[in-house]
Backbone as CSV, one residue per row, in Angstrom:
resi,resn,N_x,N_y,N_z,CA_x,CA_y,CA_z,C_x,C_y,C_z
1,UNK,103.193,43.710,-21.847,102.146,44.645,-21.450,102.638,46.063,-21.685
2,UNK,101.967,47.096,-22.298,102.127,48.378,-22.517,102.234,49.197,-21.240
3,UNK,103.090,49.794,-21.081,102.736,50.747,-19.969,102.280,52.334,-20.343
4,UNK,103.084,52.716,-21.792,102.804,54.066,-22.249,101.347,53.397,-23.770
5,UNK,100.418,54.608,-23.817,99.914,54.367,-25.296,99.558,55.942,-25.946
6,UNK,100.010,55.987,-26.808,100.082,57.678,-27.500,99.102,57.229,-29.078
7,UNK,97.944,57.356,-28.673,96.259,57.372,-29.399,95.919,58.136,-30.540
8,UNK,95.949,58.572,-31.528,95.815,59.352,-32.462,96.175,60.641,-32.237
9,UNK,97.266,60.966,-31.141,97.443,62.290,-31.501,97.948,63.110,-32.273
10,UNK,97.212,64.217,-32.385,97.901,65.091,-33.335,98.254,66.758,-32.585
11,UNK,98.929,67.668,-32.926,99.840,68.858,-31.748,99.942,69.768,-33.286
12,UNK,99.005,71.048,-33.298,98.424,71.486,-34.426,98.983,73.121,-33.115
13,UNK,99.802,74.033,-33.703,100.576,75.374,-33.558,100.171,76.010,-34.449
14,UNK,99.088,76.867,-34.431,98.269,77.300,-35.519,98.144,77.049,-36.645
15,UNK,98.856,77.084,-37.968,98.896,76.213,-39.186,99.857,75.591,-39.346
16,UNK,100.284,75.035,-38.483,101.270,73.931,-38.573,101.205,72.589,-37.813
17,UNK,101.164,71.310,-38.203,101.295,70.316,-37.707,102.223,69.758,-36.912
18,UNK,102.575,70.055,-35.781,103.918,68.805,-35.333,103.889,67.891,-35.313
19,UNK,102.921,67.479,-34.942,102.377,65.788,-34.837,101.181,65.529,-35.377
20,UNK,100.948,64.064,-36.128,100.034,64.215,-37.059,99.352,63.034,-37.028
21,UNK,98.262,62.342,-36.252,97.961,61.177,-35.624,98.569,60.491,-35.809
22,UNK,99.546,60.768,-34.023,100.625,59.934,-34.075,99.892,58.529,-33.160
23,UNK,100.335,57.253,-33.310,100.030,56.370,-32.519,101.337,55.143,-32.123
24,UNK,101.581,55.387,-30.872,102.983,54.867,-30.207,102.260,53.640,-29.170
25,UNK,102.768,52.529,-28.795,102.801,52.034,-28.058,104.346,51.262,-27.249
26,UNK,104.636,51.643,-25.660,105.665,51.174,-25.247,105.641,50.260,-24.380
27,UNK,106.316,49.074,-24.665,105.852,48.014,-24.014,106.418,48.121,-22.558
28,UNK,106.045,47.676,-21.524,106.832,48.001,-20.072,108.311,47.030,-19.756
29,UNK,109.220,47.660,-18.997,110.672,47.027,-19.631,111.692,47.211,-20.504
30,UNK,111.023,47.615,-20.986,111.879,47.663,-22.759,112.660,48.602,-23.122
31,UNK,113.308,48.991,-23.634,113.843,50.762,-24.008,112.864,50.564,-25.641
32,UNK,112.221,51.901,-25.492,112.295,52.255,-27.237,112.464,53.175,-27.456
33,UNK,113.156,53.806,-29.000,113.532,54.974,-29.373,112.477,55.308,-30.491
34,UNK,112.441,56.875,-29.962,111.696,57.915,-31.263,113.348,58.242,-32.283
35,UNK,113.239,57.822,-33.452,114.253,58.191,-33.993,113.397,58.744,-35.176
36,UNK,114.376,59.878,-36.058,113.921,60.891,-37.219,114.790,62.171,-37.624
37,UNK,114.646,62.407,-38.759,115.642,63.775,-39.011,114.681,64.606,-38.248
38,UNK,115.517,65.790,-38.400,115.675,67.059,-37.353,114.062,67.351,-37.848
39,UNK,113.083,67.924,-36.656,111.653,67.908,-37.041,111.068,67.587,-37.387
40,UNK,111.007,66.167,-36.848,110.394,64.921,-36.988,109.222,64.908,-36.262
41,UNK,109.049,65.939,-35.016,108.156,65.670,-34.225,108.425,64.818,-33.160
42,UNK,109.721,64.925,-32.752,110.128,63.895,-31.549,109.857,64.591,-30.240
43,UNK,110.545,65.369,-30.153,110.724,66.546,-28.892,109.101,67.084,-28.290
44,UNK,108.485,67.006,-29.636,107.032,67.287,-29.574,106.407,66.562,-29.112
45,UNK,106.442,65.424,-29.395,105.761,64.016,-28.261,106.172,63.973,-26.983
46,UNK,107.477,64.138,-26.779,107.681,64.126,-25.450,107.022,65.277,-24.935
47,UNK,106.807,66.264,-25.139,106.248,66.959,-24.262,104.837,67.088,-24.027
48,UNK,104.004,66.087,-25.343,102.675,66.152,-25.043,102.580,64.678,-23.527
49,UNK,103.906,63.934,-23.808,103.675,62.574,-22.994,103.807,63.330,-21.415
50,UNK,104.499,64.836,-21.173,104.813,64.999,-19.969,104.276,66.218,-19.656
51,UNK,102.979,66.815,-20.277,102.182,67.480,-20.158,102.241,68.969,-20.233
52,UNK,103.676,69.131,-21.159,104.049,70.601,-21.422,103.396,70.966,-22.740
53,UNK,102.718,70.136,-23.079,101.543,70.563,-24.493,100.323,69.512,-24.248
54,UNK,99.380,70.272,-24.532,98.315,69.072,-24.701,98.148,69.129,-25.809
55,UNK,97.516,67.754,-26.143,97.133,67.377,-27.479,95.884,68.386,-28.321
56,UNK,96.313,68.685,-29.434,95.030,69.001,-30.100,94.231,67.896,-30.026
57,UNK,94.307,66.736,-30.715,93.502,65.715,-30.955,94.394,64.193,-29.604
58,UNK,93.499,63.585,-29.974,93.885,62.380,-29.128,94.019,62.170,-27.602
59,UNK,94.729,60.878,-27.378,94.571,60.356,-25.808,96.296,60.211,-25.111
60,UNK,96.524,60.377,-24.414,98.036,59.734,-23.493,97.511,58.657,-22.195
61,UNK,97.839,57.763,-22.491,97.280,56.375,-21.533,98.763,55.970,-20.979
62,UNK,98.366,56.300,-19.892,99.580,56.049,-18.943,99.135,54.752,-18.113
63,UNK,99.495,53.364,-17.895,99.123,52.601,-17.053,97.828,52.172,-16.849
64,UNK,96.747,52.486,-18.043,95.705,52.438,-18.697,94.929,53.784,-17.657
65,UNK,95.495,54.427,-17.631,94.952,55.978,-16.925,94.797,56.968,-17.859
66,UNK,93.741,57.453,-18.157,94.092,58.647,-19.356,94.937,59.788,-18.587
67,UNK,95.792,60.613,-19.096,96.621,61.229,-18.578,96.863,62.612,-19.752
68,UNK,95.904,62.921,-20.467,96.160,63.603,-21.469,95.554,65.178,-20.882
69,UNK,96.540,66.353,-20.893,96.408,67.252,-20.184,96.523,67.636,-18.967
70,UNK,97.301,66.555,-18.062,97.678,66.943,-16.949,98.610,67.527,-16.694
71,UNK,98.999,68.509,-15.666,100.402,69.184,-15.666,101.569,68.489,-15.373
72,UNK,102.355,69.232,-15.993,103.555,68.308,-16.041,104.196,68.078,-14.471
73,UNK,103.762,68.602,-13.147,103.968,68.596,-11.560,103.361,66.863,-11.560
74,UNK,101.779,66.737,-12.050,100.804,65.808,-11.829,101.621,64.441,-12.509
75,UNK,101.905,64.659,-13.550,102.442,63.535,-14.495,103.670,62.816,-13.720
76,UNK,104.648,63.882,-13.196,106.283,63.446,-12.733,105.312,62.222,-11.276
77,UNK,104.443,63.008,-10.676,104.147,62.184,-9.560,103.721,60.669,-9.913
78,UNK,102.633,60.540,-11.292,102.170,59.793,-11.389,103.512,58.494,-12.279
79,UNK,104.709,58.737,-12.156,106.075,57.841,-12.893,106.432,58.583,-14.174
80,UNK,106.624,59.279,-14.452,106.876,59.736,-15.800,107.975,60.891,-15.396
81,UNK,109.394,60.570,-15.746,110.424,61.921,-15.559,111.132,61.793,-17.084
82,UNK,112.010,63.249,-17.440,112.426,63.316,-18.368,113.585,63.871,-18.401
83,UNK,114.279,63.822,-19.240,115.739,64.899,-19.205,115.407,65.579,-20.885
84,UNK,116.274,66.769,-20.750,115.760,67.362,-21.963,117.494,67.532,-22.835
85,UNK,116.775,68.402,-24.291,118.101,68.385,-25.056,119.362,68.911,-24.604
86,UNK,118.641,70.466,-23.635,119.296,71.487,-23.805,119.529,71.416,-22.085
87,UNK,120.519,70.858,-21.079,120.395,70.412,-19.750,119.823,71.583,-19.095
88,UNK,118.732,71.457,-18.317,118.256,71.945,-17.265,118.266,71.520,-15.852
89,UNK,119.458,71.942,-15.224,119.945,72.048,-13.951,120.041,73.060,-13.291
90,UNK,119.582,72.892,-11.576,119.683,74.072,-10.863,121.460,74.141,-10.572
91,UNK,121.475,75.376,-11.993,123.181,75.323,-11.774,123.853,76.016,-10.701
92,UNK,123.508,76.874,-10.135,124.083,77.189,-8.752,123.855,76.622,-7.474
93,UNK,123.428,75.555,-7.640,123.401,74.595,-6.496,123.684,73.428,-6.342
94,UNK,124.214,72.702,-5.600,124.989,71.407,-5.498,124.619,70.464,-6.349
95,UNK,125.315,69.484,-6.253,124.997,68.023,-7.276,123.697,67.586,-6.323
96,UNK,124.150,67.340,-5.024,123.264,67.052,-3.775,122.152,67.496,-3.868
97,UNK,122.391,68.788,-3.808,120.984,69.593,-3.933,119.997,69.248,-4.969
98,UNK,120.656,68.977,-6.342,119.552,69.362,-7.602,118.744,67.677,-7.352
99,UNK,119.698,66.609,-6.319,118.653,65.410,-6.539,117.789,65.368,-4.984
100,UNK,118.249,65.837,-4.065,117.203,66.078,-3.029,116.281,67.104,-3.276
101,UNK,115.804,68.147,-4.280,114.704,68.911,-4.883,113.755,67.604,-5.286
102,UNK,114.104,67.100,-6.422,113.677,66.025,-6.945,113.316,64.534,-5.818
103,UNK,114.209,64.660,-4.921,113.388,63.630,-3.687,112.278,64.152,-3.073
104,UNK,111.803,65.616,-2.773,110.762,66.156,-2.277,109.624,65.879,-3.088
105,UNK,109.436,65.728,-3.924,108.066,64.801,-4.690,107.606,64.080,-4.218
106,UNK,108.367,63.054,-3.059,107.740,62.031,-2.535,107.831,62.248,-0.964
107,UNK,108.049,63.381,-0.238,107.749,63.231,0.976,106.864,63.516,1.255
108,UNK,106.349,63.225,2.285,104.758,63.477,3.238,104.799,64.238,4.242
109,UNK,105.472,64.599,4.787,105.862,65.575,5.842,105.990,66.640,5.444
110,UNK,104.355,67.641,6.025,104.096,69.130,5.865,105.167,70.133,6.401
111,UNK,104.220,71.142,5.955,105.461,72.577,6.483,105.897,72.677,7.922
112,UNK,104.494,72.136,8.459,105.012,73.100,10.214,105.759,71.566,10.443
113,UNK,105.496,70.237,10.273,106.477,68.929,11.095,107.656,69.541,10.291
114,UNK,107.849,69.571,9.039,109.704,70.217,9.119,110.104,71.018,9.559
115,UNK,109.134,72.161,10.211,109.791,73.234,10.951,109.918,73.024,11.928
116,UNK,109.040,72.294,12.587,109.301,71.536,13.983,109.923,70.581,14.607
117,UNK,110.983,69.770,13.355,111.977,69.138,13.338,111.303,67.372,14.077
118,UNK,109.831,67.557,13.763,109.052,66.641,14.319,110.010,65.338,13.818
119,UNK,109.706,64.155,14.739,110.667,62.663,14.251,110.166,62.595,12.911
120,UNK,109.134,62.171,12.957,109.252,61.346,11.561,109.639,62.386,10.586
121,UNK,109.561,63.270,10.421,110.184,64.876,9.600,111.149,64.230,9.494
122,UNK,112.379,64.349,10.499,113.359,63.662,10.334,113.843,62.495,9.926
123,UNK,112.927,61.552,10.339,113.378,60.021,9.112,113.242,60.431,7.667
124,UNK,112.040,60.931,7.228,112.253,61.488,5.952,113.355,61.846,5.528
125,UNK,113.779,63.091,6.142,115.044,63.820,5.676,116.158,62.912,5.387
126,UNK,116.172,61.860,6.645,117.449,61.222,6.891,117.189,60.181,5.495
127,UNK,115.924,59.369,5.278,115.927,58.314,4.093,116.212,59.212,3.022
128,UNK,115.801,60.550,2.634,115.991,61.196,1.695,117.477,61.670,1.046
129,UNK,118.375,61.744,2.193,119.652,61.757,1.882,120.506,60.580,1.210
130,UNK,120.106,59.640,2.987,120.807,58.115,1.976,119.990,58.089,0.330
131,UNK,119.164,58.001,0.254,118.889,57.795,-1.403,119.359,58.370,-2.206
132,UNK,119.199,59.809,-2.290,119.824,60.365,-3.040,121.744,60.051,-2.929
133,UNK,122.577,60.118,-1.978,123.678,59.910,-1.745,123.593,58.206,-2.658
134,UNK,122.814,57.351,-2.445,122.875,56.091,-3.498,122.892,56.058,-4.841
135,UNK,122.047,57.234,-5.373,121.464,56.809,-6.795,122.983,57.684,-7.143
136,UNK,123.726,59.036,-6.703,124.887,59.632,-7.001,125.867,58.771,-7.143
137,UNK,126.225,57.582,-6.360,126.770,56.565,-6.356,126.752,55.604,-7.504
138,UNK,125.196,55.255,-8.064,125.314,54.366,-8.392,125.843,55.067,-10.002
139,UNK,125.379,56.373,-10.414,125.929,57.094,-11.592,127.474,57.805,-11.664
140,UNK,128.466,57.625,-10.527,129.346,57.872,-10.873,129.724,59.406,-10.087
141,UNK,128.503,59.817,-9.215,128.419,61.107,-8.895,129.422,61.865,-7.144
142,UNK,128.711,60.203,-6.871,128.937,60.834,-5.549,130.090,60.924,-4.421
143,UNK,131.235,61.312,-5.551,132.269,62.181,-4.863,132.438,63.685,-4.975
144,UNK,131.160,63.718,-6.360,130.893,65.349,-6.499,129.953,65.937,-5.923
145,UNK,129.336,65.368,-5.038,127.997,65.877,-4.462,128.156,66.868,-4.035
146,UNK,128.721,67.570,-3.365,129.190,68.884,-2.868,129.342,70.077,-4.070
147,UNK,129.816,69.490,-5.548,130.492,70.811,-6.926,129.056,71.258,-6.586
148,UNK,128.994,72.569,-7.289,128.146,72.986,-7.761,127.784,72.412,-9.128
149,UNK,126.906,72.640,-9.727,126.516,71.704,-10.929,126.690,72.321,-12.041
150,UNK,126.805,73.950,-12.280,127.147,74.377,-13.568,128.902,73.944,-13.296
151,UNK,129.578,73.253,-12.379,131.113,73.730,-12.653,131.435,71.755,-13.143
152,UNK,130.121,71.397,-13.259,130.905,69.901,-13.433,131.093,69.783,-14.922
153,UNK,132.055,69.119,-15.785,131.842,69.012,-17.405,130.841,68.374,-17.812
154,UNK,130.775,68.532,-18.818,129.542,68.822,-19.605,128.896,67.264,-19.519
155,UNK,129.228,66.008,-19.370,129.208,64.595,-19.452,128.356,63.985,-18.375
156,UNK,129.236,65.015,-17.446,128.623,64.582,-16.005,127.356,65.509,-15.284
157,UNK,127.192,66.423,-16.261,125.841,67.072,-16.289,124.833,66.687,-17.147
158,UNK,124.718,65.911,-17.796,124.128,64.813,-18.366,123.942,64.131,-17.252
159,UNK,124.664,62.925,-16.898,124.534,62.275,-15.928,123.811,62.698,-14.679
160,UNK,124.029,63.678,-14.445,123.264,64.288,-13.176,121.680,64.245,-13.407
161,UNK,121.319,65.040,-14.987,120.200,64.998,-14.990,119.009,63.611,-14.919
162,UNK,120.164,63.011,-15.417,119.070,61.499,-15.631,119.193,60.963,-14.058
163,UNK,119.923,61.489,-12.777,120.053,61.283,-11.843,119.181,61.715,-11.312
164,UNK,118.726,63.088,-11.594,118.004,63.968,-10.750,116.317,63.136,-11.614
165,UNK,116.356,63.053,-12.477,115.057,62.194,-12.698,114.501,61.157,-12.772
166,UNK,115.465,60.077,-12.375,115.412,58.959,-11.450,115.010,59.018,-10.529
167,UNK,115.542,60.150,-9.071,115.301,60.956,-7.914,113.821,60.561,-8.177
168,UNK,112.894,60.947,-8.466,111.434,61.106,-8.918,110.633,59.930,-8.736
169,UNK,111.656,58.377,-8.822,111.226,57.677,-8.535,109.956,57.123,-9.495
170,UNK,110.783,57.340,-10.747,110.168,56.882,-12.270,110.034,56.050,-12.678
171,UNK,108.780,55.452,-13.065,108.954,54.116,-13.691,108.351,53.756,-15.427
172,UNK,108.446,55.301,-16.198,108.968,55.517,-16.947,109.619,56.776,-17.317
173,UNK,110.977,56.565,-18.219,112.348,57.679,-17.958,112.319,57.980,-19.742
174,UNK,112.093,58.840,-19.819,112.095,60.110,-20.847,113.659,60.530,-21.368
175,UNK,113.981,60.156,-22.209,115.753,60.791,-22.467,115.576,61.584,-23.732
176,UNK,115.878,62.979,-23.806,116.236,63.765,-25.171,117.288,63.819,-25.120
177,UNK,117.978,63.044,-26.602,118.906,63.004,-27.039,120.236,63.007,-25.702
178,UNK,120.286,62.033,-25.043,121.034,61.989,-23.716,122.714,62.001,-24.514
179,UNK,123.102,61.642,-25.497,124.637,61.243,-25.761,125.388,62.766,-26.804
180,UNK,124.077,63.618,-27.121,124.427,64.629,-27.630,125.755,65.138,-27.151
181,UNK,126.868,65.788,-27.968,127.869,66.275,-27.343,129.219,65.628,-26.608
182,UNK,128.467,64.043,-26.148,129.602,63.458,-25.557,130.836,62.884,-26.541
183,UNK,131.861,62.755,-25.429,133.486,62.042,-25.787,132.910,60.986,-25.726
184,UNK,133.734,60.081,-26.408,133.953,58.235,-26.475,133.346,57.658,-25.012
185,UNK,134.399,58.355,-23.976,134.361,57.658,-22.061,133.137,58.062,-21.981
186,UNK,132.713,59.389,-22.226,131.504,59.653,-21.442,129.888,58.837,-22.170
187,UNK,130.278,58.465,-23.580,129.351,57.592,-24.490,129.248,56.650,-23.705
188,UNK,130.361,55.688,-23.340,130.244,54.228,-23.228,129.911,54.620,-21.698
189,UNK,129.633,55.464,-20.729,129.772,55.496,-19.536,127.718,55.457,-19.353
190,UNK,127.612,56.482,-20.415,125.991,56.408,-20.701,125.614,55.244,-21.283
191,UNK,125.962,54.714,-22.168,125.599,53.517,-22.964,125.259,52.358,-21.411
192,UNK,125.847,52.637,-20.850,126.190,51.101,-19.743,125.012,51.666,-18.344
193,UNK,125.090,53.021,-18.204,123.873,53.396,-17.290,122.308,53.579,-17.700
194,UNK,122.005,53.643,-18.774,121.285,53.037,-19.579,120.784,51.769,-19.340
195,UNK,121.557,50.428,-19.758,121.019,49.126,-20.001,121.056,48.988,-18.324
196,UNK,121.477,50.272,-16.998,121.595,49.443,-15.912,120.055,50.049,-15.376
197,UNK,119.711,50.856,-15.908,118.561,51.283,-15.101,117.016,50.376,-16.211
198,UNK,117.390,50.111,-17.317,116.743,48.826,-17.664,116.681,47.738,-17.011
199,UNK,117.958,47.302,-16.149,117.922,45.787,-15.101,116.997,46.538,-14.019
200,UNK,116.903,47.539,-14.083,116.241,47.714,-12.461,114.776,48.002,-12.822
201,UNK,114.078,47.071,-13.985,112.435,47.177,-14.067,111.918,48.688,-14.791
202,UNK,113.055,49.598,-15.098,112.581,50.975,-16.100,112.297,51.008,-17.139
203,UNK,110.806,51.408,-17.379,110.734,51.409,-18.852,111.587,52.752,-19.181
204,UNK,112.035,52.892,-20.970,113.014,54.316,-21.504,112.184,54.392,-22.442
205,UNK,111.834,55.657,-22.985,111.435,55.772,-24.305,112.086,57.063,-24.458
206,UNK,113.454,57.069,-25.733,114.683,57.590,-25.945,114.484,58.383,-27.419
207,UNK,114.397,59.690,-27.512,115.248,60.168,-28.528,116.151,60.300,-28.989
208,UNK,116.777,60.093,-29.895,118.638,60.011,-30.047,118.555,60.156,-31.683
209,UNK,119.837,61.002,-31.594,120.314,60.949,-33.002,121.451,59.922,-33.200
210,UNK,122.042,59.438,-32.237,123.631,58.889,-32.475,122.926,57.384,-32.524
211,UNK,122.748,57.063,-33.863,122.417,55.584,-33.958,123.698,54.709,-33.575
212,UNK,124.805,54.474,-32.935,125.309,54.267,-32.324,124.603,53.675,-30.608
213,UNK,123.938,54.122,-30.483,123.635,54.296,-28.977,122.139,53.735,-29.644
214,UNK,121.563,53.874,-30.356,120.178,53.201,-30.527,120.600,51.418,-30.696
215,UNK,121.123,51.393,-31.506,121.938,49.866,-32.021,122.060,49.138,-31.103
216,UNK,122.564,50.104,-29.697,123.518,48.964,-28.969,122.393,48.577,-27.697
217,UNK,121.305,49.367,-27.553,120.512,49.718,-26.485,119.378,49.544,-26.564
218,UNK,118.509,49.791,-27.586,117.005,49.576,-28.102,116.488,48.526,-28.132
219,UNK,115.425,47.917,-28.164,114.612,47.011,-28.309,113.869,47.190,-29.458
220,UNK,113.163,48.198,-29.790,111.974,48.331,-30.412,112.417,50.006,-31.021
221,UNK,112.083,50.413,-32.001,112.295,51.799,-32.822,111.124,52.156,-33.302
222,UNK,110.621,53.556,-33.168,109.363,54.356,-34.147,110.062,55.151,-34.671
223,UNK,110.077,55.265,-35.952,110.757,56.751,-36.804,109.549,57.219,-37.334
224,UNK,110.026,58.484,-37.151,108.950,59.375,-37.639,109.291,60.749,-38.351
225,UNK,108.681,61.041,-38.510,109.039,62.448,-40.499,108.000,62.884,-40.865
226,UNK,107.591,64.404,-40.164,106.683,65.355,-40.419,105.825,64.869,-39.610
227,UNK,106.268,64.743,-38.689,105.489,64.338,-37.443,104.204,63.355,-37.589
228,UNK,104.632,62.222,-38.114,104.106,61.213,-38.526,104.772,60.001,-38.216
229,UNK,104.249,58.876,-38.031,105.150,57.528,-37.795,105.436,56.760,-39.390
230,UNK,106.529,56.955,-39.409,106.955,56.386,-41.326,107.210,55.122,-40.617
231,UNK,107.533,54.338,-39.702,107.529,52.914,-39.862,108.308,52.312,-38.250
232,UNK,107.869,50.992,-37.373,108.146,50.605,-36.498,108.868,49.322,-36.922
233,UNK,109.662,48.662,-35.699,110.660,47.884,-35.698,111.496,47.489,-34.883
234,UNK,112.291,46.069,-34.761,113.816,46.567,-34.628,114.544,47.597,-35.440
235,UNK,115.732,47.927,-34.955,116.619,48.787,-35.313,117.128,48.488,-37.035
236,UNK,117.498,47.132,-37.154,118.127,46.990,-38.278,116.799,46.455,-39.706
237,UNK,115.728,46.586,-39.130,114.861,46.711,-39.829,114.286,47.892,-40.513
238,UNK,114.572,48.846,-39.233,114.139,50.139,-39.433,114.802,51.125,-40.257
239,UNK,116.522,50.598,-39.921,117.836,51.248,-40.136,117.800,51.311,-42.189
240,UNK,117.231,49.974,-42.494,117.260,49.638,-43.555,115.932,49.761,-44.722
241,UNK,115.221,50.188,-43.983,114.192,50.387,-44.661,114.382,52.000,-45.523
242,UNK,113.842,51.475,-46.975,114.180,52.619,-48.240,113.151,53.728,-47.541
243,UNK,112.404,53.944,-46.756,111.236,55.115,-46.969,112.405,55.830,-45.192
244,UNK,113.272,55.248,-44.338,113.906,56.002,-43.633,114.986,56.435,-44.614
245,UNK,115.700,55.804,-45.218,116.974,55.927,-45.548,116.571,57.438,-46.767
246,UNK,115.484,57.550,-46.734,115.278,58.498,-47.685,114.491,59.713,-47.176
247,UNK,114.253,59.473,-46.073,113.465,60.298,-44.964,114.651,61.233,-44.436
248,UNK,115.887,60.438,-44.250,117.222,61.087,-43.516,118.194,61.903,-44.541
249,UNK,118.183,61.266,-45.615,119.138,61.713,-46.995,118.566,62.471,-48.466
250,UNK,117.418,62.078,-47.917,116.500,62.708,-49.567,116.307,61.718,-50.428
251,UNK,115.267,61.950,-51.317,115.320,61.106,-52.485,116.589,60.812,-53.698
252,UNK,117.189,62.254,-53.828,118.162,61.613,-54.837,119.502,61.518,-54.293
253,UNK,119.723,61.914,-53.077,121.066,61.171,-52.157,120.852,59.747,-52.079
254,UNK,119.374,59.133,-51.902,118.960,57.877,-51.337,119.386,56.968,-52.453
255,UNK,119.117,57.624,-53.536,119.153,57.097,-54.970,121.074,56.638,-55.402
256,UNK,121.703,57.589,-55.017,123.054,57.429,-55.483,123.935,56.086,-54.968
């Protein structure tokens, strides 16, 4: 069963195309990757899927909900979180902190019961900690909960983010290019938190350049080139097909 469906859209920046009736479907469960050379129109989908562009043309069917043009506040509520290329973390504030922001999405307890330290205010708070203190745990985090988050290396600020958008309580998880930049430890450390938040019922739909990490992790692949879908698959179908291999290298590199 599909949980995401991306409908003929097309994402038109005055005379330019990013996306060019694109049509995606992600099955629920599964990881799949947007893979493509550089301006492919990847980055661009994700943000029409999480409502930081709306579509010129077409539909975003979330859970058979149309969802096309909602703000990206509306979307995170309705399961949809993301991490981006370039990490966006509240860097002067704790590890703790940046995933209890991200737990406030789901509390119910208004302004004046938290000011009034009303009970159930407080169970909130209190479930809101243990969780977050869990999911830090379960990524490797939570002996740093206390750093501040610009002082952690660069690996584990990665990690944080896909922490902090888990927090959100997603049940589908958005990754740009998550392995960008990493060492070997910190690859295989992502590679393995990955296939674990797949055991726990998450759908992924993954951008990545490090086919490395698509290979070992994917289910299902869309490549795409000029913001178009050049062809779907497994990986080693996709990997091998003459219209990618020439999409990534050119025609007369492809040729040699």
């Amino acid at each position: 069963m599909s949980i995401l469906q991306i409908n003929n859209v097309t994402m038109q920046f005055g005379g330019v195309t990013a996306v060019n009736n694109l049509n995606i479907e992600v099955q629920e469960g599964k990881i799949e990757a947007l893979i493509g050379p550089n301006g492919a129109g990847k980055t661009t989908a994700f943000n029409i899927i999480t409502g930081v562009y709306s579509p010129t043309k077409g539909n975003v069917i979330y859970k058979g909900e149309n969802i096309t043009g909602l703000t990206p506040d509306k979307i995170t509520k309705k399961g949809i979180a993301r991490t981006f290329q370039n990490i966006r973390l509240f860097k002067n504030l704790t590890v703790l902190d940046n995933i209890l922001i991200a737990n406030h999405l789901r509390i119910n307890s208004g302004f004046l019961s938290c000011t009034l330290r009303l009970p159930w205010s407080n169970r909130e708070e209190r479930h809101m900690l243990e969780k977050s203190e869990m999911l830090l745990d379960k990524l490797g985090l939570l002996g740093l909960k206390n750093e501040i988050a610009h002082s952690l290396p660069y690996g584990e600020q990665r990690r944080l983010e896909i922490a902090r958008a888990l927090a959100t309580d997603a049940k589908l998880l958005l990754l740009d290019e998550p392995a960008a930049g990493m060492n070997r430890e910190e690859f295989n450390f992502l590679q393995d938190i990955i296939l674990n938040v797949k055991q726990q019922g998450i759908t992924i739909l993954l951008v990545e350049h490090t086919m490395e990490l698509v290979e070992a992790v994917v289910d299902h692949c869309v490549v795409l080139n000029y913001g178009q879908k050049l062809t779907e698959g497994p990986f080693c179908d996709c990997e091998s097909d003459p219209r990618v291999i020439e999409a990534y290298l050119g025609k007369e590199e492809a040729e040699c």
